[in-house]
C-alpha positions as CSV (number, residue, x, y, z in Angstrom):
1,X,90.0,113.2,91.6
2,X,89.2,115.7,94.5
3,X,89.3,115.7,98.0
4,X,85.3,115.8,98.5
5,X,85.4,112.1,96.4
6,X,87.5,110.5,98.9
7,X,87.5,111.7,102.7
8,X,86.5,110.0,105.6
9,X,82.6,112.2,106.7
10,X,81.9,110.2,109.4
11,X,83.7,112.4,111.8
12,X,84.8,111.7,115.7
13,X,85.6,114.8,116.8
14,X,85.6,116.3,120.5
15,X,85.2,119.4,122.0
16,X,88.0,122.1,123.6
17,X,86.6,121.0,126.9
18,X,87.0,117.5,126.5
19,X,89.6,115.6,129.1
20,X,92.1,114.3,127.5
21,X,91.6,111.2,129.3
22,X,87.9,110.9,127.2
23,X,90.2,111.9,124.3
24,X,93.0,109.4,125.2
25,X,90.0,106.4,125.7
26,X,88.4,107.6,121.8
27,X,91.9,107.2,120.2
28,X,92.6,103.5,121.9
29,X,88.6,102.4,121.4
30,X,88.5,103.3,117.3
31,X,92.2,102.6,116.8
32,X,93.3,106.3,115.5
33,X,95.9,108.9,116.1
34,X,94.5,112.4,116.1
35,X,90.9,114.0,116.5
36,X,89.5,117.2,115.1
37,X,88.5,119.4,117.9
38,X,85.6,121.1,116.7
39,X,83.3,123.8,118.3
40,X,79.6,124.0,116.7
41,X,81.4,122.4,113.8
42,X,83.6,124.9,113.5
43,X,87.5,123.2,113.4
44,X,89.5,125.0,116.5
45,X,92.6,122.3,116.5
46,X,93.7,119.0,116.7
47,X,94.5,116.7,119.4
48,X,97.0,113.6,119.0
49,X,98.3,110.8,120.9
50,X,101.6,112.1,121.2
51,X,100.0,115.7,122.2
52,X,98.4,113.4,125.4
53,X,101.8,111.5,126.1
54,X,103.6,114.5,125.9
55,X,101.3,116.0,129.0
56,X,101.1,112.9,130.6
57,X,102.8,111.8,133.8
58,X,106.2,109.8,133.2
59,X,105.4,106.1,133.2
60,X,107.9,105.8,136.1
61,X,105.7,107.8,138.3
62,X,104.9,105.9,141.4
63,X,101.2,107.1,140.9
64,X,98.3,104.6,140.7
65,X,95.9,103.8,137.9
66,X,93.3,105.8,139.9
67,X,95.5,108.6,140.8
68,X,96.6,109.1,136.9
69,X,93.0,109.0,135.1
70,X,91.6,111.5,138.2
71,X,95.1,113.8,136.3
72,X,94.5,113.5,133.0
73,X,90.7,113.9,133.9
74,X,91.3,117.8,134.7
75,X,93.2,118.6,131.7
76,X,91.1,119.7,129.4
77,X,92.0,119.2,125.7
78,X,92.0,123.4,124.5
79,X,94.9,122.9,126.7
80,X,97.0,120.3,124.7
81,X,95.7,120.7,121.1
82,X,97.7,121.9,118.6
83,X,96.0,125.3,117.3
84,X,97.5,126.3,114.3
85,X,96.1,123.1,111.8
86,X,96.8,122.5,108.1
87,X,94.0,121.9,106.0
88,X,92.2,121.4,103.3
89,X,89.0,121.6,100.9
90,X,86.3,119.3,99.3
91,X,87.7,121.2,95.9
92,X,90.9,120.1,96.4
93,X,93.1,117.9,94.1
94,X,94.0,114.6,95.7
95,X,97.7,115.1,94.4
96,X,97.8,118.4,96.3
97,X,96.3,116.8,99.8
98,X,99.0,114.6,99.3
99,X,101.9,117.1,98.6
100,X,100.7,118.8,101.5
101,X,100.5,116.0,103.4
102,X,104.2,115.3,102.6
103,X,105.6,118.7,102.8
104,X,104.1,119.7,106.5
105,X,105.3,115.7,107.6
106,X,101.6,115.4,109.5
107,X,99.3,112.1,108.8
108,X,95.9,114.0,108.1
109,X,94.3,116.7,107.0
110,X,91.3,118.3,108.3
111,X,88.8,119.6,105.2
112,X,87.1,122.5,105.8
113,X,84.1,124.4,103.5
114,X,84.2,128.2,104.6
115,X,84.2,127.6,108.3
116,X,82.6,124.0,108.5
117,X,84.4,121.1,109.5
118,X,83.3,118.8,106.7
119,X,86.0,115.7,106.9
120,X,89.2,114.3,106.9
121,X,91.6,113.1,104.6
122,X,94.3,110.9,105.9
123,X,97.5,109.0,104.3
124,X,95.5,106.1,104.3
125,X,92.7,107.5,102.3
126,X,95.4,108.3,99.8
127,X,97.2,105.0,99.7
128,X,93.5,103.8,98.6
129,X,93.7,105.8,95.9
130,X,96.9,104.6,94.7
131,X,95.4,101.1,95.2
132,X,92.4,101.8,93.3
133,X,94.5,104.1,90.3
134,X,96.7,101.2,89.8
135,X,93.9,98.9,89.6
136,X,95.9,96.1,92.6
137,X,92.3,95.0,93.4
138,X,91.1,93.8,89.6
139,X,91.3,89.9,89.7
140,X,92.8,88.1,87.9
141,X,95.3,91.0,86.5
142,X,99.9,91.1,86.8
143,X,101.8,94.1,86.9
144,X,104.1,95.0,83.9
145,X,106.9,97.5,84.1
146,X,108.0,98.5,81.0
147,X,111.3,101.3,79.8
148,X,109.6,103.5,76.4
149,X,110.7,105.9,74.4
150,X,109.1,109.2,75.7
151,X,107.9,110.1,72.4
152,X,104.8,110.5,71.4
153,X,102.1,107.6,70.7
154,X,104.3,105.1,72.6
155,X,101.4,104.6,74.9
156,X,98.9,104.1,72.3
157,X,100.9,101.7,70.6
158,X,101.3,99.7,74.1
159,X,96.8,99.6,74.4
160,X,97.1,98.2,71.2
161,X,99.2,95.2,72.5
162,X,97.1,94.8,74.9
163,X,94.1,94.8,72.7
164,X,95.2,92.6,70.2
165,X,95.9,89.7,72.6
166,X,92.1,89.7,72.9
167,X,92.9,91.5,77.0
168,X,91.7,95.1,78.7
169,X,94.2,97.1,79.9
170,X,93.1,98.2,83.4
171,X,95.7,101.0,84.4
172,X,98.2,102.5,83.3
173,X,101.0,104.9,85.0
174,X,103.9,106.6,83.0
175,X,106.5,109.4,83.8
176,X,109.4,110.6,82.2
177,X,112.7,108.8,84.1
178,X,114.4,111.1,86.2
179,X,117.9,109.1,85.4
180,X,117.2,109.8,81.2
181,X,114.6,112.2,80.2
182,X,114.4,110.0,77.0
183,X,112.3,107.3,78.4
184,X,109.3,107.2,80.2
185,X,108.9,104.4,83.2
186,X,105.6,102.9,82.4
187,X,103.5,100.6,84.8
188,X,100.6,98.7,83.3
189,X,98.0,96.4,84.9
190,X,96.5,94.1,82.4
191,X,93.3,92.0,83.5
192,X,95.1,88.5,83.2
193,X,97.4,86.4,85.0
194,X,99.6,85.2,82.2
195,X,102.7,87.4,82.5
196,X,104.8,85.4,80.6
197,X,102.6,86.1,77.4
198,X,102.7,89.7,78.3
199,X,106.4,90.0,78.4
200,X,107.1,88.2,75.5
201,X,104.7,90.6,73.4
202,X,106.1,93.4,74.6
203,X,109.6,92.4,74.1
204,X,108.3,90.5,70.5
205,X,107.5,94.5,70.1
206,X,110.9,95.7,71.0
207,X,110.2,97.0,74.5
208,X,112.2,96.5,77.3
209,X,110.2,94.4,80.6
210,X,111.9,95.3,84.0
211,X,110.6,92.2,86.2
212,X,112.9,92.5,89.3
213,X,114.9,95.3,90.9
214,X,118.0,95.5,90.3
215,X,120.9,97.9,92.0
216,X,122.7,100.1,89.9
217,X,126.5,99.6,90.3
């Protein structure tokens, strides 16, 4: 899956002359964090509530309501935004947006075709996609987690399971176990809520169900 599949195109954006007290009003009125400043859609930086509080008065200033917006009115937002802006492209993987998004610790990034802003990808977007990989939103369905042996076919054998019981299997995540490179850590959805039937075929199979977490000791 790329990028272009899942990022936000309906873009609020503002411009490097913007006040940061129009900015500060955008941010409260549709509930985010950070704006693209663009200019002919061209991406110049990125403004963020903290970049606003951080050139903000204190909130013990003995100014008044008036006296504060008439401050934050003259500064314009070329003069708070943060310049240098890690981004990303339509092309790009969705795993990679979100290693990126991970390594550089921001919350969003901007995506950008050759010099056009284009749309925004954010860790919410992501977590969506996790939702939707994992199938959490298929009713009725329940969760296995199941310990195999990281050979191959394994996985094949477990769809079979599954089909034989007359039920779909609707996702399906494995990776090797970073504690024993032997077994492979494998969550499947199946599209019923009887998960006492499901643990008792995989176990009837001689697979090992992990229901709860437990701590190592």
């Amino acid at each position: 899956m790329f990028v272009g599949k899942r990022m936000s195109r309906n873009l609020i954006t503002v411009a490097p002359d913007t006040s940061i007290l129009k900015v500060k009003n955008l941010l409260k009125e549709h509930n985010i964090d950070q704006i693209p400043v663009a200019e002919d859609r061209k991406l110049v930086g990125i403004i963020t509530d903290r970049d606003i509080r951080d050139n903000s008065p204190s909130p013990a200033s003995t100014l008044s309501v008036h006296e504060l917006n008439y401050l934050l009115s003259e500064i314009k937002t070329e003069k708070v935004m943060t310049k240098k802006v890690f981004t990303t492209t339509p092309g790009t993987t969705i795993e990679e947006a979100a290693r990126l998004i991970n390594e550089k610790h921001v919350n969003s990034l901007p995506v950008v075709a050759g010099d056009e802003l284009v749309g925004l990808i954010t860790t919410c977007d992501l977590l969506n996609v996790l939702l939707d990989f994992m199938g959490v939103h298929s009713t009725p369905s329940c969760r296995v987690q199941l310990r195999l042996p990281s050979s191959a076919g394994e996985i094949a054998k477990v769809e079979s399971i599954i089909n034989d019981m007359g039920l779909t299997m609707v996702s399906i995540i494995s990776t090797i176990d970073e504690d024993n490179p032997g077994v492979r850590s494998t969550l499947v959805r199946v599209g019923t809520d009887n998960i006492d039937d499901l643990h008792k075929a995989f176990e009837d199979a001689g697979y090992t169900t992990i229901d709860e977490y437990r701590v190592e000791k």
